[in-house]
Phi, psi and omega in degrees: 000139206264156168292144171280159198250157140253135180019071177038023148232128223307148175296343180297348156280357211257325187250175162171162189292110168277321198203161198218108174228175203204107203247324152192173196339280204327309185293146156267147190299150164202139193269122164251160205228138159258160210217107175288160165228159201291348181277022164090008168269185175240148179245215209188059202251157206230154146242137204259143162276161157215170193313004225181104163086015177291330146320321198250340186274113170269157172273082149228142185300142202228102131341110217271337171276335182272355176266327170288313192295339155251037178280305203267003123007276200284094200277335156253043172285136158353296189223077187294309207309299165333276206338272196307329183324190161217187175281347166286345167248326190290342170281008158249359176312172199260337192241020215278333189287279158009288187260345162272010183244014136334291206285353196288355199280354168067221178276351184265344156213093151297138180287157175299138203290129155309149163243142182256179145226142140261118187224201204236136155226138188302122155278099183263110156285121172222140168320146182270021195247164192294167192266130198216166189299301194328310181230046147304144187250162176290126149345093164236166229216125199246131168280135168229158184246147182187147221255154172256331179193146169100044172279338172287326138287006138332270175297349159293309224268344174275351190252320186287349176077021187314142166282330217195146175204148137268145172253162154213171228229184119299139174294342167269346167257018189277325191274348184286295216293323185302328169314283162291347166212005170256197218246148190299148160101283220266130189293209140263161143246124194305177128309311171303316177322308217260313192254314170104000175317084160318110155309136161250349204297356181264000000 
């Protein structure tokens, strides 16, 4: 199967870590990612160290189709309606003039990483004749995705034609959502991993 490309080059390139900075003690470090788009620009995104859960917050690269589909899993999600769109509705979104004018601030202020969940949600099927234990079918569980924050930038960087994106997750939902949308090869990474951002909080 041949790989897919964004400007002739494989996607598994399209985001990557340009730079990980700190101007002094005092600031917190932040990793920033360039994001290729399909017009042959860049978008710009950041992840922050703070004081505090930098072990738990991960870092994963996301396949931007495969991150929409079990986005749109969840068919009674908050916000099915994002979910299900295109790029002819997500530009209407109410915040969508908002986050482009985020990305427009480039590499010298990237906007922040969507935050996400990934979980297993249950499908139960019972038969349509009456119900009895004997021809219950079993349970079984779909990874579906969902956001605590940044679905309108979200949805730029999917109208904009991102290939790839990073998010960030819990560290305990990180290997499911890496499982199922993120890009072969590449692991999560903590914050800490990624900024070297030392917890104070104790």
């Amino acid at each position: 199967m041949r790989s897919r490309e964004l400007n002739g080059q494989p996607i598994e390139a399209s985001t990557r870590l340009i730079e990980v900075r700190g101007i002094n003690p005092w600031e917190s470090r932040k990793a920033v990612y360039e994001v290729a788009l399909e017009s042959g620009g860049s978008a710009f995104m950041r992840i922050d160290g703070t004081n505090y859960r930098n072990a738990e917050r991960m870092v994963v690269l996301v396949d931007a189709q495969r991150f929409l589909l079990h986005w749109r899993a969840d068919r009674n999600e908050l916000h099915a309606n994002e979910a299900n769109g295109n790029p002819d509705t997500w530009v209407h979104d109410y915040k969508f003039d908002l986050a482009a004018n985020g990305f427009a601030h480039g590499a010298e202020n990237p906007v922040p990483l969507a935050e996400v969940g990934c979980w297993l949600k249950p499908n139960v099927h019972l038969p349509a004749t009456r119900f009895s234990a004997k021809d219950a079918r079993l349970p079984s569980a779909s990874p579906v995705v969902t956001f605590t924050n940044g679905i309108t930038r979200t949805l730029w960087l999917l109208t904009h034609g991102a290939a790839s994106f990073p998010v960030e997750c819990s560290r305990n939902e990180s290997e499911l959502l890496s499982r199922c949308c993120g890009m072969p090869g590449i692991a999560p990474q903590s914050v800490f991993e990624i900024t070297h951002a030392m917890d104070r909080s104790d």
